[in-house]
VORO-602365 format. One line per field, with one value per residue (C-alpha): residue in one letter; x, y, z. Coordinates in Angstrom, 1 decimal. Example, Ala and Ser with C-alpha at 12.3 -4.5 7.8 and 13.67 -1.06 7.14 Angstrom:
<rs>
residu <- [A:S]
px <- [12.3:13.7]
py <- [-4.5:-1.1]
pz <- [7.8:7.1]
</rs>
This chain:
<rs>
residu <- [X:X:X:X:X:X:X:X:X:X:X:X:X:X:X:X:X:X:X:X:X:X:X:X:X:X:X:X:X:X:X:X:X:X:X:X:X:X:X:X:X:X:X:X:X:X:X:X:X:X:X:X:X:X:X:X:X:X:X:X:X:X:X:X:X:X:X:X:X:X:X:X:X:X:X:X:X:X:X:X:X:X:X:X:X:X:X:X:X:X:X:X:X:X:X:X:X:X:X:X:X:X:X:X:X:X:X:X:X:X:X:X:X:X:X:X:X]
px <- [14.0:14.7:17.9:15.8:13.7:11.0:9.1:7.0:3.8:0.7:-2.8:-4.4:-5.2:-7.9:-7.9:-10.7:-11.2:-10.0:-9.9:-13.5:-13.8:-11.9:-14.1:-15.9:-14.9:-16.8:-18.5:-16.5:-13.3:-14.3:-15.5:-12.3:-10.7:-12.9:-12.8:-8.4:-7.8:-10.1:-12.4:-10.2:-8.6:-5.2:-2.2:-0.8:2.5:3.9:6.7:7.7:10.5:11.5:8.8:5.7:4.2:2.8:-0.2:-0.5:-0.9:-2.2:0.5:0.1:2.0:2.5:2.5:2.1:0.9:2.8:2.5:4.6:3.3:3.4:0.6:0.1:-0.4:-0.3:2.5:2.1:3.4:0.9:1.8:-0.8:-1.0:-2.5:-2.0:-2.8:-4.0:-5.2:-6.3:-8.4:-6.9:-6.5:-5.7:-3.9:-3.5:-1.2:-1.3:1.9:1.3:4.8:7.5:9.7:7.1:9.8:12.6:9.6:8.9:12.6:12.9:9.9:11.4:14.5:12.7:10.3:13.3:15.1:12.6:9.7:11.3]
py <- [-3.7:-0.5:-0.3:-0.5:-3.0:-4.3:-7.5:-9.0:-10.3:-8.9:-10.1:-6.8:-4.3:-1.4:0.1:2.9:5.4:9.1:12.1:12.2:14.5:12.8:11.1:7.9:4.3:2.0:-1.1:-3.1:-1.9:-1.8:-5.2:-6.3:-4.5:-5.9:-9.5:-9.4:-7.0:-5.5:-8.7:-11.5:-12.6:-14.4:-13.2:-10.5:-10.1:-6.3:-5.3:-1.3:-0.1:3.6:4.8:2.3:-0.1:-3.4:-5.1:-8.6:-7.4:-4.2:-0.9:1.9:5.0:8.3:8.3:11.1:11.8:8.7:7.6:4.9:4.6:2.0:1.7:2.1:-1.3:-3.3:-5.7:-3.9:-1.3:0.7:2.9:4.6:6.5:8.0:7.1:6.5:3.3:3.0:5.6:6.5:8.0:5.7:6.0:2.8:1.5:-1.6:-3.4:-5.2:-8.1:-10.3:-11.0:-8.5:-5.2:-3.4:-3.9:-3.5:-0.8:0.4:-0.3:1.6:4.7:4.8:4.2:6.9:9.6:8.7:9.0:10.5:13.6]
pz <- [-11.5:-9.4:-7.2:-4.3:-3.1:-0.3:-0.5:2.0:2.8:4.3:5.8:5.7:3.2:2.2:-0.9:-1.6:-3.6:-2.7:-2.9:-2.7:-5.2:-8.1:-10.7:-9.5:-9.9:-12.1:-10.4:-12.2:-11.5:-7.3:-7.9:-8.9:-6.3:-3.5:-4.9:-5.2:-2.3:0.0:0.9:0.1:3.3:1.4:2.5:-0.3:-1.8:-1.3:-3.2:-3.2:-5.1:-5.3:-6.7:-7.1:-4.9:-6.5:-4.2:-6.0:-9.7:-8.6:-9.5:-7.8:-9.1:-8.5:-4.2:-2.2:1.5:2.8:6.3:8.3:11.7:14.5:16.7:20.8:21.9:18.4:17.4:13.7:11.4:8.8:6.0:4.3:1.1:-2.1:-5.7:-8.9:-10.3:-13.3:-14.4:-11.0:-7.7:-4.3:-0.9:0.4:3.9:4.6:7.7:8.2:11.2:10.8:13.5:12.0:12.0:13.5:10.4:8.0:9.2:9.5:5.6:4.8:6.5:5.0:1.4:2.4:3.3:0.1:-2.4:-1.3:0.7]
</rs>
């Protein structure tokens, strides 16, 4: 376990594949995506520790172009972000929807400045 930690759950999430021009996906493996993630309307366990971020049983690894944003109007907080998983290349969005947006989104700041900065 890393020495840093965020868990939560989220109602909301979009994994595709990106950049465009990194080799395709098979079907199978969008299928799988689509069926777990992407279409399935469960809430989903996040967990994000210095240097991965777990969706479900999903890793995602090596992250770069991380965003953390709170929208105009929305009680939310997004962060957004490319990786590997697999061995394919991802681009990520979260939507976070809970009562506490504002310290999730707090967390994934400081996580952001302290290992990915």
């Amino acid at each position: 376990m890393s020495e840093f930690e965020i868990r939560y759950f989220t109602d909301k999430v979009f994994v595709h594949h990106w950049p465009k021009n990194s080799p395709v996906w098979s079907d199978s493996l969008q299928k799988k995506l689509d069926v777990s993630i992407n279409k399935n309307s469960n809430k989903k366990e996040i967990v994000i520790d210095s240097h991965t971020v777990r969706i479900e049983d999903f890793q995602f690894i090596r992250l770069k172009k991380i965003g953390i944003s709170v929208p105009f109007f929305k009680k939310e907080c997004r962060i957004i972000f490319e990786a590997q998983f697999e061995t394919v290349f991802t681009h990520v969005h979260i939507t976070i929807k809970s009562n506490n947006f504002l310290e999730i989104f707090n967390e994934l700041i400081s996580w952001k400045k302290k290992f990915h900065e």
